[in-house]
C-alpha positions as CSV (number, residue, x, y, z in Angstrom):
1,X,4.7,22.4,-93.5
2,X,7.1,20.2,-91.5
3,X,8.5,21.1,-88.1
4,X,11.7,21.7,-87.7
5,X,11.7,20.6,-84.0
6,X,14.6,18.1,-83.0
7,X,11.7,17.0,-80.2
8,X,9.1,15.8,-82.2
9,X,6.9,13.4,-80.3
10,X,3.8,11.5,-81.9
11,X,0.3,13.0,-80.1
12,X,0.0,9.3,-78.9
13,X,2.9,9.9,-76.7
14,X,2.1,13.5,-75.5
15,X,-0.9,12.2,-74.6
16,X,0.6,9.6,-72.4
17,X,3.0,11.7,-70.8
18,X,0.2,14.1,-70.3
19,X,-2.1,11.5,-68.5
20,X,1.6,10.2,-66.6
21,X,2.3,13.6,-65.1
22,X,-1.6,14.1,-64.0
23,X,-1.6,10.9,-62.8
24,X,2.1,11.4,-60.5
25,X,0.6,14.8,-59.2
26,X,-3.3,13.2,-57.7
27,X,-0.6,10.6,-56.2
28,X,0.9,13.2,-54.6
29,X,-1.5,15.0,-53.6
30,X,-3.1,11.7,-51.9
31,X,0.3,10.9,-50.0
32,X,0.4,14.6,-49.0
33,X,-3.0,14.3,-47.5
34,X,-2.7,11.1,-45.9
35,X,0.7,12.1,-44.5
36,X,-0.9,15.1,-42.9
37,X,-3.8,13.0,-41.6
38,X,-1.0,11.0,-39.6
39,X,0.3,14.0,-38.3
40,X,-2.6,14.9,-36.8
41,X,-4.0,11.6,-35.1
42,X,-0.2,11.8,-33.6
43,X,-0.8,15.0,-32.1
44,X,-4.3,13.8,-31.3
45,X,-2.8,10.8,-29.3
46,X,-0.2,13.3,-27.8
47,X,-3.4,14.9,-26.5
48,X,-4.6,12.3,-25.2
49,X,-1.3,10.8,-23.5
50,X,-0.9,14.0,-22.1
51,X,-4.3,14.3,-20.5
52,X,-3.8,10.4,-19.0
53,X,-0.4,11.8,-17.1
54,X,-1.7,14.6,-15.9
55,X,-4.7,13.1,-14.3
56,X,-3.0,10.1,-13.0
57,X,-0.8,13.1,-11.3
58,X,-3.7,15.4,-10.2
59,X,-4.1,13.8,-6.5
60,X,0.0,13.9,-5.7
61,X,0.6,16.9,-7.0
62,X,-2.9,18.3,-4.9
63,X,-1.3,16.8,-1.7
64,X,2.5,18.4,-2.8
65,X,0.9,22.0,-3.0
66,X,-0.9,21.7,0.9
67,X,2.8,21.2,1.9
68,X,5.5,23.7,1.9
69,X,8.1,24.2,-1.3
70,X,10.6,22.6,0.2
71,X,9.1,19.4,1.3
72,X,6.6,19.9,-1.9
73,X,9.4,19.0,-4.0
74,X,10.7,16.2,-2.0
75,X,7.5,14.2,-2.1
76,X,7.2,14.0,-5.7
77,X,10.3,12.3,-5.9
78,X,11.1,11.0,-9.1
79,X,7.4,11.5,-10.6
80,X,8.4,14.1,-12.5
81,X,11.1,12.5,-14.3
82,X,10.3,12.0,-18.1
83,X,11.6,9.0,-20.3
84,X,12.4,8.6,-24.0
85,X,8.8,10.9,-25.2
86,X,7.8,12.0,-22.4
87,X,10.4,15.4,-21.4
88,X,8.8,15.6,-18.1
89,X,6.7,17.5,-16.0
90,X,6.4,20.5,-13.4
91,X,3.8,21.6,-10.9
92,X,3.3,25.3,-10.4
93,X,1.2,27.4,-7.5
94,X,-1.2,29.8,-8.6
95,X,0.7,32.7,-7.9
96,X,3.5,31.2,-10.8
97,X,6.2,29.8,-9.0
98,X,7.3,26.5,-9.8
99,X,7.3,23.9,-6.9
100,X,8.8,21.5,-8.3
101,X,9.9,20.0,-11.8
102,X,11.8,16.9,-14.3
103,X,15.7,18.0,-14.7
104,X,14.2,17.6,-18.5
105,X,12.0,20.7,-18.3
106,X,14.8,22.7,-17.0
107,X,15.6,23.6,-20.4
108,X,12.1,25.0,-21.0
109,X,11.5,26.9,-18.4
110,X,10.6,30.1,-20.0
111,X,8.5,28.5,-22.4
112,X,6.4,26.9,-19.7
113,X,6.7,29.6,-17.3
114,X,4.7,31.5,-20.0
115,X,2.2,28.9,-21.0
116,X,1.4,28.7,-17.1
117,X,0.9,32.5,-16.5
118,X,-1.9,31.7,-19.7
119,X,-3.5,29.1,-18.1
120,X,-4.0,31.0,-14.7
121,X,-5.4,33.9,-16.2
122,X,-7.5,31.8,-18.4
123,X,-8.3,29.6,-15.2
124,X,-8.8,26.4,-17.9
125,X,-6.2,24.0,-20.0
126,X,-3.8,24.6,-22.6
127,X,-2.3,22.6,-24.9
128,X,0.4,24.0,-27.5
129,X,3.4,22.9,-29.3
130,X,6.2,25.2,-29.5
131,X,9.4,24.8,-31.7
132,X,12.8,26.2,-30.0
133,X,16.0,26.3,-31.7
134,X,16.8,22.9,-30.5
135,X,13.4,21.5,-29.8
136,X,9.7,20.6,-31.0
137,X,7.7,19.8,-27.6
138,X,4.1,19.2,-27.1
139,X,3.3,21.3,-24.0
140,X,-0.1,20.5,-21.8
141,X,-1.0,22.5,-18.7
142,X,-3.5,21.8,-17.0
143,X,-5.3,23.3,-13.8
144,X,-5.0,22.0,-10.7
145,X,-8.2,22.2,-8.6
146,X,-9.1,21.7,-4.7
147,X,-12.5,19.6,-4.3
148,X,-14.5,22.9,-3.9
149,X,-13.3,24.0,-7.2
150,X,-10.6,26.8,-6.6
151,X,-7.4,26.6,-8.2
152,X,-4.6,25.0,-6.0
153,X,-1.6,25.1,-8.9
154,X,-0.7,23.8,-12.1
155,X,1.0,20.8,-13.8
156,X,3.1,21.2,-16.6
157,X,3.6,18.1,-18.7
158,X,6.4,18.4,-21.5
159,X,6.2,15.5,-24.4
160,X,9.2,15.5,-27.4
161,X,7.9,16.2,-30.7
162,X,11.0,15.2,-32.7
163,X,9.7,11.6,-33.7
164,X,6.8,13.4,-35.2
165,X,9.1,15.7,-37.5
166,X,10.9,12.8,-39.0
């Protein structure tokens, strides 16, 4: 009996497009996994930036926190100003109050002013990213500890995400 089908392919060439389609789908599935792979050495290296800045900060910001607010913010200066990646930073005391900060992490305050309250109760690091309506930040905040090991504060360091999404 003959098909009536308008379509009517040789097996040959089913067989081709078979092979073709399983072929484009383990391709995809490849570029899917390297693409995620990348995504997460970036976030790795974030890490890892985010670490360097806020040790290189550590000893300022423990000199900034023996000193009252008012001067505390005057002596970091322009330290906590971000550039292109990095949003900025902000240095906390224990009991939550923010000493001094970036004019970039102004726009996060809430979202930092939570992730410090964590890291004081927790009394160790956190690193998060958090996506606002506007925003995908990398968020690190570390401890700040006196040379006898109690907490003096905390440092806040804010990197941009947004490179990362595209």
């Amino acid at each position: 009996m003959v098909s009536k089908s308008p379509f009517h392919l040789p097996n040959s060439l089913r067989m081709g497009l078979l092979i073709a389609a399983l072929v484009g789908l383990l391709i995809s599935a490849l570029a899917w996994f390297q693409i995620e792979r990348e995504r997460r050495n970036d976030l790795e290296e974030m890490d890892r930036r985010a670490y360097v800045i806020a040790h290189q900060m550590v000893y300022p910001a423990q000199v900034a926190l023996q000193l009252p607010d008012s001067e505390a913010a005057t002596a970091f200066g322009s330290m906590l100003e971000g550039y292109r990646r990095l949003i900025g930073l902000a240095v906390y005391r224990t009991d939550g109050r923010l000493v001094a900060a970036g004019k970039g992490v102004a726009d996060f305050t809430d979202l930092v002013q939570q992730a410090v309250g964590q890291t004081l109760a927790e009394a160790k690091d956190t690193v998060a990213t958090r996506r606002t309506a506007d925003a995908h930040i990398h968020l690190l905040v570390s401890v700040i500890r006196a040379p006898d090991g109690e907490p003096q504060g905390v440092l806040a360091v804010l990197h941009d995400l947004v490179s990362l999404d595209e």
